[in-house]
N, C-alpha and C positions, 0 to 999 in steps of 0.2 A: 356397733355399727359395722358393717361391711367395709374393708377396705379396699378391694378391687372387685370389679364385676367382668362377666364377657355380655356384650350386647350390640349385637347385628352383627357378627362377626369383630366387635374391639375388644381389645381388654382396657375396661376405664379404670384406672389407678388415683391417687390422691393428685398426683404431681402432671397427669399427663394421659396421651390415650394413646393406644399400640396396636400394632395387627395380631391376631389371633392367629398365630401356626398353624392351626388346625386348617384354617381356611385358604392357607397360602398352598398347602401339602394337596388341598381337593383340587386348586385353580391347576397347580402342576399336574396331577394325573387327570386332569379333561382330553378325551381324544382331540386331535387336531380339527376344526371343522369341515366340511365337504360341502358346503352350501352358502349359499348369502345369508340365510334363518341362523343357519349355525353360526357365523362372522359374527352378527349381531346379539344373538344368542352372549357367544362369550365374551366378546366387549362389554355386554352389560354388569355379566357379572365380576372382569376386572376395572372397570371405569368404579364402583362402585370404593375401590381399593386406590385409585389413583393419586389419593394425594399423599399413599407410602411408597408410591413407584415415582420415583428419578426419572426425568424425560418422558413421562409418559406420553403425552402427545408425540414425538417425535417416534418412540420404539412404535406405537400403535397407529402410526401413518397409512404403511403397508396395508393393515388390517382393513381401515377405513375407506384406501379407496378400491379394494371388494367392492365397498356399498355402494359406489357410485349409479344412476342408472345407467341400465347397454354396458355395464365393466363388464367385460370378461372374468371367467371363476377360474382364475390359475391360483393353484397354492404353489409358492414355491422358497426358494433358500432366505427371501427379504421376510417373506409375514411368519 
């Protein structure tokens, strides 16, 4: 029998499930986004990670309220 797998981006082990490096190393080299499509865009793919990220609602505040409607599109030192 298989003792660990990777799937959907985890590694499932006997004892527990883990984030897959590989997919941490892809989220770190995404360019910064330029758009609202892009905000959301990359939230989805780190939300999807969120419950191996610490504070994540709080670090990803910033990000979210991009999305608000009428926000203004500034990137800047907070997102």
């Amino acid at each position: 029998m298989v003792q660990q797998g990777i799937v959907l981006g985890h590694i499932i082990f006997k004892n527990g499930i883990e984030l897959d490096k590989a997919m941490v190393e892809l989220i770190v080299k995404l360019p910064p986004p330029t758009n609202v499509k892009g905000i959301s865009q990359f939230l989805g793919h780190v939300g999807f990670y969120r419950r191996f990220i610490k504070d994540f609602p709080k670090i990803s505040k910033p990000l979210y309220e991009l999305l608000v409607k009428d926000a203004k599109f500034v990137w800047d030192e907070k997102c």
